[in-house]
C-alpha positions as CSV (number, residue, x, y, z in Angstrom):
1,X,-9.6,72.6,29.6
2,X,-5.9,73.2,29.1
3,X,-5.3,69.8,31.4
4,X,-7.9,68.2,29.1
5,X,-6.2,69.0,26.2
6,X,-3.2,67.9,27.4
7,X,-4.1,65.2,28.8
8,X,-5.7,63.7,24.8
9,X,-2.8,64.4,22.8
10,X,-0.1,62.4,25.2
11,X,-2.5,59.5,24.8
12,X,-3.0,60.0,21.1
13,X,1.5,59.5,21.1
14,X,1.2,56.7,23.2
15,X,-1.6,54.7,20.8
16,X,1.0,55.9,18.4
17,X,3.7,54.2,19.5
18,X,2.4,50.6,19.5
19,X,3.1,48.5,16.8
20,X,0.5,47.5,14.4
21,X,-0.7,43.4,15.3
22,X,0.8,41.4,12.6
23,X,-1.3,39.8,10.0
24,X,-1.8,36.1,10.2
25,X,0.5,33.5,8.1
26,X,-2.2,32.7,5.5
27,X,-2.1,28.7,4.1
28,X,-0.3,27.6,0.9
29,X,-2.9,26.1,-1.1
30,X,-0.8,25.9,-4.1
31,X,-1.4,23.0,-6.5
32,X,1.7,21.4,-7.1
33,X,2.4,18.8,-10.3
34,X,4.6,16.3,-9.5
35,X,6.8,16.3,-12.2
36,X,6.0,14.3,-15.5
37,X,10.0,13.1,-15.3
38,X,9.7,11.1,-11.8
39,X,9.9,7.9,-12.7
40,X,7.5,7.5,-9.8
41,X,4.9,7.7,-13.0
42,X,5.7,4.6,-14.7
43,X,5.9,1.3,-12.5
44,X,4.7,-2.1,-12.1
45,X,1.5,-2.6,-10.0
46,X,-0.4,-5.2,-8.7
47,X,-4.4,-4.3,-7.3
48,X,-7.2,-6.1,-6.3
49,X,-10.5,-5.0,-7.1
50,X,-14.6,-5.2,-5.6
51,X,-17.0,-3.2,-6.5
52,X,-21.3,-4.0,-6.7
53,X,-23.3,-2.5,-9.4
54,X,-24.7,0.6,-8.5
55,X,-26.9,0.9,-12.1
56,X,-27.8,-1.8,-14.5
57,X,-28.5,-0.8,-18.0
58,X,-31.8,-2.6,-19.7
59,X,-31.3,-6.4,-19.8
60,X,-29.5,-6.5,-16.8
61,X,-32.0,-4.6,-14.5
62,X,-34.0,-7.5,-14.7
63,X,-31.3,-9.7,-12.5
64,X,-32.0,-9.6,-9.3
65,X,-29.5,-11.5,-7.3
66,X,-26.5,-9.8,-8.3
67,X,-22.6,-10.4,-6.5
68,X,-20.0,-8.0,-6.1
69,X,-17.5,-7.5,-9.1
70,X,-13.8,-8.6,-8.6
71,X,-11.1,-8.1,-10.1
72,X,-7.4,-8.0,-10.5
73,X,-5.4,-5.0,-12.2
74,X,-1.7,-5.7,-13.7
75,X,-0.4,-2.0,-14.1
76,X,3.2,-2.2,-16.7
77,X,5.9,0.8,-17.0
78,X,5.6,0.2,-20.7
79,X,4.2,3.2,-22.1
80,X,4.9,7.0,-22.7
81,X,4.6,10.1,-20.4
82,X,3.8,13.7,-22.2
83,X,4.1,16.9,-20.2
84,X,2.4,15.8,-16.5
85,X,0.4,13.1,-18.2
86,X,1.4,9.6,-18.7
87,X,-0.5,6.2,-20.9
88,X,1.0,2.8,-19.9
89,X,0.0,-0.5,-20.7
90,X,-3.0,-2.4,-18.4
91,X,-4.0,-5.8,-18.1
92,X,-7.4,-6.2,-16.2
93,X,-8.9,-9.4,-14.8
94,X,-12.7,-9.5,-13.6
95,X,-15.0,-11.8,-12.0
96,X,-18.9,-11.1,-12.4
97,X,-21.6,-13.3,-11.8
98,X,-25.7,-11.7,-12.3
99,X,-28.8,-14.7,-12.1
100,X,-32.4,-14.2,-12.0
101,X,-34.6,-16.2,-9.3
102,X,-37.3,-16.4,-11.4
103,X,-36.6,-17.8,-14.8
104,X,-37.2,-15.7,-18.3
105,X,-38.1,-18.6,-20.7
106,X,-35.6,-18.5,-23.9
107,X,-33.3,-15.5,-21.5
108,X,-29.9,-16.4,-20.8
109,X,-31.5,-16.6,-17.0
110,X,-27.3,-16.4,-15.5
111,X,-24.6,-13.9,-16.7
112,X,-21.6,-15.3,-15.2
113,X,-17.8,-15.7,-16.1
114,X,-14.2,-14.5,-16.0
115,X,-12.9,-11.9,-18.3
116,X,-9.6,-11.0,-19.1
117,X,-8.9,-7.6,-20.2
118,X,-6.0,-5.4,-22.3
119,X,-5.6,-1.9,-22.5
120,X,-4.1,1.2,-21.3
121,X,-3.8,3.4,-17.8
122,X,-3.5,7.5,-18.1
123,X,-3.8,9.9,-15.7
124,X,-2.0,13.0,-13.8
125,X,-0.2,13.5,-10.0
126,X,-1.7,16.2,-7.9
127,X,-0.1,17.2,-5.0
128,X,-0.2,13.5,-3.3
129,X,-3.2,12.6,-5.3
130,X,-3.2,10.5,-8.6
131,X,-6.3,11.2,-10.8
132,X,-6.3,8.1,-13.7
133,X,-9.0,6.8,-16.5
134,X,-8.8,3.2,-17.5
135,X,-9.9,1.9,-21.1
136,X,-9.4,-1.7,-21.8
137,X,-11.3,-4.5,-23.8
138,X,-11.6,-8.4,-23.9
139,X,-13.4,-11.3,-24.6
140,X,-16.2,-12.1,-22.2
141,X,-18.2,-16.2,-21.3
142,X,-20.2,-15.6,-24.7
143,X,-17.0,-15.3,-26.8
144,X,-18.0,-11.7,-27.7
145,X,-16.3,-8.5,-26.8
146,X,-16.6,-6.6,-23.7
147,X,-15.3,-2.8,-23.0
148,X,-14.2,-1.5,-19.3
149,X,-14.1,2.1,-19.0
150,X,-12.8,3.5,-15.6
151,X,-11.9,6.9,-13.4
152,X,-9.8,6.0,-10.6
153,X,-8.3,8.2,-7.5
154,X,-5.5,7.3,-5.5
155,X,-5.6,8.2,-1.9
156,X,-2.0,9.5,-0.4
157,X,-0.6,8.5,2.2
158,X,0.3,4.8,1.9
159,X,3.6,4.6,0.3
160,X,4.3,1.9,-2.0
161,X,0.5,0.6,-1.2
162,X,-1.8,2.0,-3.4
163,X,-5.7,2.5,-2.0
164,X,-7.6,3.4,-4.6
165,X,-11.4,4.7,-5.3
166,X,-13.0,3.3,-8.6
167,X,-15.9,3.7,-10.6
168,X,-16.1,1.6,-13.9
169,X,-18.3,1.8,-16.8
170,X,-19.0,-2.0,-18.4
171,X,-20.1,-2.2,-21.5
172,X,-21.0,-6.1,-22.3
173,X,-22.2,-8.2,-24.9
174,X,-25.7,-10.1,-24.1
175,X,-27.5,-12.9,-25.9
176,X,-31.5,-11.6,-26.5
177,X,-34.7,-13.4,-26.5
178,X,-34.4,-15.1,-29.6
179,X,-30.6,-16.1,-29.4
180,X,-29.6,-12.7,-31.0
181,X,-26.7,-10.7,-30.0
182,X,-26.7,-7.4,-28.4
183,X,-25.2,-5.4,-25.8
184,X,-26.2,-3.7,-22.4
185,X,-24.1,-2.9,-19.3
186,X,-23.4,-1.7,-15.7
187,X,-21.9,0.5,-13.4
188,X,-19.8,-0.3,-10.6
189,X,-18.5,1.5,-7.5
190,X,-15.7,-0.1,-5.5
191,X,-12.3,0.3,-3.7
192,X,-8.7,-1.2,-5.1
193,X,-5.8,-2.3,-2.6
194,X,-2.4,-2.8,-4.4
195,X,1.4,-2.7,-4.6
196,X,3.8,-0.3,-6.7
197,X,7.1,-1.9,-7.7
């Protein structure tokens, strides 16, 4: 018994002795803002744009042959930056083209034209994301009005290149049966490739 005795409390100093297994490193996860002074925030930029429709309000659900959107993007330094957020100056150029292969009589049966655009670029750095809106406006094929609305990411990575995720909210102005004016829309989905300089 004595021997037994003995025998647990020498092994109970040994266990003692070890040193406890150190706790793994855990990941930084931090979010870190780039900050709003890095003049990395307000450059020139050059992007090409195509997206396709991925909903068509009410006049233009009925088109069914339907090409992808293109576009060009002109991004200026001219602007103003306010704690991490910025709003520059934006020039956007699009391409669009929606037809119908069977005629509506007295429908204007092919939307179609090239539409140059003016307005402004705001957003935010995370980490070695870039999280922006787009608002711009301009005159479309019918002489009328047109608004672009827009939520862009920029993937990181690609240094002076920019590859950027888009989805853009058109809101057009369409001729009705009749020859009256209204409006209508689409949303696009699509992918930008561009230059920072």
């Amino acid at each position: 018994m004595t021997r037994f005795l003995f025998s647990f409390i020498f092994t109970g100093i040994i266990l003692g002795q070890v040193s406890p297994v150190p706790e793994p490193e855990k990941p930084d996860v931090a979010i870190n803002f780039i900050d709003a002074d890095d003049e990395l925030l307000l450059n020139y930029s050059l992007n090409l744009y195509a997206g396709y429709p991925i909903y068509s309000a009410e006049y233009f659900d009925s088109f069914d042959d339907v090409l992808p959107v293109l576009g060009l993007s002109v991004g200026t330094p001219i602007g103003i930056k306010a704690g991490l957020a910025y709003l520059t100056l934006n020039f956007e150029f699009i391409n669009y083209k929606f037809s119908r292969t069977n005629e509506i009589e007295g429908e204007e049966n092919t939307y179609e034209g090239f539409a140059p655009h003016i307005g402004f670029n705001t957003g935010m750095f995370i980490n070695d994301l870039s999280l922006s809106f787009t608002g711009a406006t301009g005159p479309y094929h019918n002489d009328q009005y047109g608004f672009i609305g827009g939520v862009n990411v920029d993937l990181p990575y690609w240094g002076d290149f920019e590859v950027r995720g888009t989805l853009r909210f058109n809101a057009v102005p369409v001729t009705l049966i009749g020859g009256g004016e209204g409006s209508s829309g689409w949303v696009d989905l699509g992918i930008s490739l561009g230059y920072e300089f």
